[in-house]
C-alpha positions in Angstrom: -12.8 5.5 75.4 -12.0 1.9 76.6 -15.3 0.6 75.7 -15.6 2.2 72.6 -12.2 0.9 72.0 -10.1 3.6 71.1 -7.9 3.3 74.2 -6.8 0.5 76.3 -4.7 -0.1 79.2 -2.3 -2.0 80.7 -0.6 -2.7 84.0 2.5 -1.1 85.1 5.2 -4.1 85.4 6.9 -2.6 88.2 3.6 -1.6 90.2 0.5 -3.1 89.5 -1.3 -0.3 90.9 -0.5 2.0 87.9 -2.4 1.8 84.7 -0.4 2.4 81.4 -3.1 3.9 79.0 -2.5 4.0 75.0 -4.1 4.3 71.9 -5.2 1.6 69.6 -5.1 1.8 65.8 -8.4 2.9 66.5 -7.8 6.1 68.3 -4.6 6.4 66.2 -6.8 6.9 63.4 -8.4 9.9 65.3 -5.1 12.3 65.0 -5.7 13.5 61.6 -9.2 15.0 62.8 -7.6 16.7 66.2 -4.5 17.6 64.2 -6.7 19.6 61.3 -8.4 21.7 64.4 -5.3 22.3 65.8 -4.1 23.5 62.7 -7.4 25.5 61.7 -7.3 26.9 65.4 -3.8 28.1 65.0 -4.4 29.8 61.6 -7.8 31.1 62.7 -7.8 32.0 66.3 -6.0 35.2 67.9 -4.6 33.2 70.9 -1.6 31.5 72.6 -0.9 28.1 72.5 0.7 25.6 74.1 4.6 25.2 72.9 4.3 21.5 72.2 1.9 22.7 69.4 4.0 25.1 68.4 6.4 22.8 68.1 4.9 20.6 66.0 3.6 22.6 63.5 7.4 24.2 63.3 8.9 21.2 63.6 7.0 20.1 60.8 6.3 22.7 58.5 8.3 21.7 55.4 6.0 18.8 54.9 2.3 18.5 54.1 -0.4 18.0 56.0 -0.3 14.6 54.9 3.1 14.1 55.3 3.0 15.4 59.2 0.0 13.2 60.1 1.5 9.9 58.6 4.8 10.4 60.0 3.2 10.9 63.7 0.6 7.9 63.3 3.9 5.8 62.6 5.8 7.2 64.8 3.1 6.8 68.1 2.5 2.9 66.7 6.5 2.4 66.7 6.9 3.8 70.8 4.0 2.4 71.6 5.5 -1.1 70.8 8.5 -0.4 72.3 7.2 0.8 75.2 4.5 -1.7 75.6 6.5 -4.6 74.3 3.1 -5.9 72.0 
């Protein structure tokens, strides 16, 4: 994924052993497509899944589709600079 550019990595500052991986604006732009088979997999398939997806989908169920993928592709950008300091 790194060469294709989708994720990158970076050094841990406190041990420079550890790689830090993250999405780029690239693999950001990616979520709406797994998001949309999540959802078609939850409406469609007879099976459990995992509470975090659960969650989201409840979490976010009084906004649209569009709504719900916007709101997470800002949200990831916004940690992702605060954790990363870019």
């Amino acid at each position: 994924m790194e060469v294709e550019g989708i994720a990158l990595h970076v050094l841990s500052a406190t041990d420079k052993k550890v790689k830090l991986y993250y999405l780029t604006d690239l693999g950001i732009d990616l979520f709406p497509v797994l998001y949309e088979m999540v959802h078609w997999s939850m409406r469609n398939l007879t099976k459990d899944f995992y509470p975090i997806a659960k969650d989201l989908f409840e979490t976010h169920k009084s906004f649209t589709n569009n709504q719900t993928i916007t709101m997470n592709q800002d949200n990831y950008k916004e940690k992702r600079e605060e954790l990363l300091a870019f």
